[in-house]
C-alpha positions in Angstrom: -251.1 97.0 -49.4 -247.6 95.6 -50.2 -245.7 98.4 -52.1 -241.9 97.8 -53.9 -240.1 101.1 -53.4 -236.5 101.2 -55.9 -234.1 103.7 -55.8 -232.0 101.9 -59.1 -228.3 102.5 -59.2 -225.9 100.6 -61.0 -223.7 100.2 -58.2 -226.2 100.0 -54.8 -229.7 99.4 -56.2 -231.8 99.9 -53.1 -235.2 98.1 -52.7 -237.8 97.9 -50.4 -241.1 95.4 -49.7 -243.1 97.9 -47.0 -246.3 97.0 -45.6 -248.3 100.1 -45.3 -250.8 98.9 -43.4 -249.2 98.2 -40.4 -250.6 99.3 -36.7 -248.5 102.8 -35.9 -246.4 102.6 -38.4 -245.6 100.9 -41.9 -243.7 97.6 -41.8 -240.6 96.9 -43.9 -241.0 93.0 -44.8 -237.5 93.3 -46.9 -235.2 95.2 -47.7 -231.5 95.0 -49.6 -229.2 96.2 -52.6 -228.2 94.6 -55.7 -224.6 95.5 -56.6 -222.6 95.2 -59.6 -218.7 96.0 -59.8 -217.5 98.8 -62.0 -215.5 96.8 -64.2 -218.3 94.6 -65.4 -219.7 96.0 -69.0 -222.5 98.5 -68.4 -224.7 96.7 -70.5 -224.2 93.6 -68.2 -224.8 95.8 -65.2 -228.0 97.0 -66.9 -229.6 93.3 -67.7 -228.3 92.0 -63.9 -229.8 94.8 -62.6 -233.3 93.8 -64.7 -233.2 90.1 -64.1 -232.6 90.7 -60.1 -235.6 93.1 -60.7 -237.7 90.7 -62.3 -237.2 88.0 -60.0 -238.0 90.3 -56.9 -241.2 91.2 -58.5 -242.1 87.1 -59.1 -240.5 86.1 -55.4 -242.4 89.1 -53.4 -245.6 89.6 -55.8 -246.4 93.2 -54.3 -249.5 95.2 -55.1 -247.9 98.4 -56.0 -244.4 99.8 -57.4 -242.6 102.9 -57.2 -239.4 103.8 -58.6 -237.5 107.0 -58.4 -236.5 108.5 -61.9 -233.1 110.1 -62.7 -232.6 113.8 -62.8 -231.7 115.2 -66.1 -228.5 117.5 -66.5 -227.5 115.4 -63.6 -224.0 113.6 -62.5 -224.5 110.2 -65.0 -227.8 111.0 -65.9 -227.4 109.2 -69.1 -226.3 105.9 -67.8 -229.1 106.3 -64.7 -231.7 106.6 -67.1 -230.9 103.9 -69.5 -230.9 101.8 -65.9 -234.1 103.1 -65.1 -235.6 102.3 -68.6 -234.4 98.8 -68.0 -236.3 98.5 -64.5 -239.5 100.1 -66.1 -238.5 97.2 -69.0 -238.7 94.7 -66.1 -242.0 96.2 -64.3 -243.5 96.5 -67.3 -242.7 92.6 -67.9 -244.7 91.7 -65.1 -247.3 93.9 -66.0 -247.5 95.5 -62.3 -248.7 99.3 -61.8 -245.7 101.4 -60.9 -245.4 105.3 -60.1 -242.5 107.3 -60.6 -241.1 110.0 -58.4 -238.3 112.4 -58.7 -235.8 112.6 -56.1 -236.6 115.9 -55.1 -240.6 114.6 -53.8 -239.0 111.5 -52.4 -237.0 113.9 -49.9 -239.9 116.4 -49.7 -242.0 113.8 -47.8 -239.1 112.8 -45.3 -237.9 116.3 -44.6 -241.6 116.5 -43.6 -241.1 113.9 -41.5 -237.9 114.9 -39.6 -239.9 118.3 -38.8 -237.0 119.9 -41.0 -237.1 123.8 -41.5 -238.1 125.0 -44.7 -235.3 125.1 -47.5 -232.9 122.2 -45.6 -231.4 120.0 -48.2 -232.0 116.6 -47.6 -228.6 114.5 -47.6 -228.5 110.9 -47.5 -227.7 110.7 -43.3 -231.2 113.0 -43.5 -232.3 110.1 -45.5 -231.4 107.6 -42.9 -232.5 109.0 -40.5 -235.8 109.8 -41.5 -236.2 105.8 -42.6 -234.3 104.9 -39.3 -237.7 106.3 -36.9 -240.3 105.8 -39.8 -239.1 102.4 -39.5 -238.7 101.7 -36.5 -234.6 101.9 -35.8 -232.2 99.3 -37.7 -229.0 99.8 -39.4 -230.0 101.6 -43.1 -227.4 102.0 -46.0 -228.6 105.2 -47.8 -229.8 103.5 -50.8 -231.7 101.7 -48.8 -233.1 104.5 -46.8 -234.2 106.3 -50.3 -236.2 103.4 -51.5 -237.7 103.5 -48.1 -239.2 106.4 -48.8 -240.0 106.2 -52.5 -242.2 102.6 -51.1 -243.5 105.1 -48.5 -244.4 107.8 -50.9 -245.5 105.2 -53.6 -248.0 103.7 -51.0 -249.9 107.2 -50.2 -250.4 107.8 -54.3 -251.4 104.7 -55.0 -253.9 104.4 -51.7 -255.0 107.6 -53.2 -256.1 106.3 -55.9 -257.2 103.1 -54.7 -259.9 104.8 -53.0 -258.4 104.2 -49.5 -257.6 107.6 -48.4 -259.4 111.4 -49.7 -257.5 114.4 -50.7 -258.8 115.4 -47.5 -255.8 113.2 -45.6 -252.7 113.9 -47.3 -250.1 116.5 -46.4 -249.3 119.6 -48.1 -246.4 118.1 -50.1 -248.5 115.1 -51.4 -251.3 118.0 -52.4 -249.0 119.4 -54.4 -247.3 115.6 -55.9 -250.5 113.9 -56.1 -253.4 116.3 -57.3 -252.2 119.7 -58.0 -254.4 121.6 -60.6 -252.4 125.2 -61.6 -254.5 128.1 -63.1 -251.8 130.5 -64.0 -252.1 134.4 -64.3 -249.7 135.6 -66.8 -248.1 134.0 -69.5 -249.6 132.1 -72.7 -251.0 129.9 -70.9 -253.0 132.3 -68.4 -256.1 131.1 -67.7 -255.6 128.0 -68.9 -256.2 124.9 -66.0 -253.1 122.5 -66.1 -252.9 119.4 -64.1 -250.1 119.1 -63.1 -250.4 116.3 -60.1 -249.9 112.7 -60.7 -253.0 111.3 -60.5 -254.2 113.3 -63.4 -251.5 111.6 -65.6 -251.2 108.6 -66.2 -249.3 106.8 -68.4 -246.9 109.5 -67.8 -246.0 109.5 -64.2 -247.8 106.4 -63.6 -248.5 103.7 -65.3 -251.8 100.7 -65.1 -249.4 98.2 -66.4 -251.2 95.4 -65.3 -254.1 96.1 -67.5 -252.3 95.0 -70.5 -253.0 91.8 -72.4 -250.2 89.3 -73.5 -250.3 90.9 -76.6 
């Protein structure tokens, strides 16, 4: 499975083409950033940053997309999510399956990883790291290194749901990403089941985008 992991920033976009079905370990068959100065109009950044996209998607055709989604209440969260609607603007073009992730999962599944106690916080030389010896060594840029791991996380869910791997395989953080189902106790909604995993909603955390028509 070829899997596009983005970690989209106006500045350093990060991508990722991984492999993941590589002997040992998953292999990274590209990896880069697509930059854009400060001084150029933001809504220039935001189309450069979709065209580059676009053309990534036609050159490298992969199977599967993830993307990591901006947190709200954030530093620039306004401006990172009208970049991130663009990128979904250019998946969505191409009509290929993408799944979104916030930043917190990303790092849950490379703290994991790195054997990290419980409660570190994950900074970006955690992230590179982590990418360094999933990867197999190599110089990383951090933006880099977090699409890494969105393309690593990406390619569990959506083997997951391609039939390829059971509940029964994934680790205790993609239980809780990818299939959780939470019966709570008190409150208005006790007793009520919510779903609150992925997999149980799509075309809100992921999306079959390649299902659509032309029209």
């Amino acid at each position: 499975m070829i899997v596009l992991g983005l970690d989209p920033s106006l500045t350093n976009f990060g991508w990722v083409l991984l492999d993941t079905e590589g002997e040992g370990r998953e292999a990274v068959l590209n990896r880069g950033r697509w930059q854009t100065p400060a001084k150029m109009e933001f809504i220039d950044r935001n189309v450069f940053m979709r065209e580059r996209l676009e053309n990534a998607i036609l050159t490298d055709d992969p199977d599967f997309i993830g993307i990591e989604y901006p947190v709200f209440n954030d530093l620039w969260s306004e401006g990172m999510y009208g970049l991130f609607l663009y990128s979904c603007e250019a998946i969505k073009n191409q009509r290929r399956n993408v799944a979104f992730f916030s930043p917190g999962q990303v790092k849950a599944h490379a703290s994991l990883f790195l054997r990290r106690p419980r409660g570190w916080k994950m900074d970006k030389p955690d992230m590179v790291e982590a990418a360094k010896k999933a990867s197999g060594g190599g110089r990383w840029n951090h933006n880099e290194a977090d699409a890494f791991w969105v393309a690593r996380t990406a390619g569990r869910f959506w083997s997951l749901y391609s039939g390829e791997i059971t509940e029964d395989d994934l680790t205790p953080p993609e239980t809780k990403q990818f299939t959780e189902i939470w019966k709570p106790t008190k409150g208005k909604r006790a007793g009520q089941t919510v779903k609150r995993g992925i997999i149980h909603r799509e075309s809100e955390r992921f999306f079959m985008w390649s299902r659509q028509n032309n029209g």
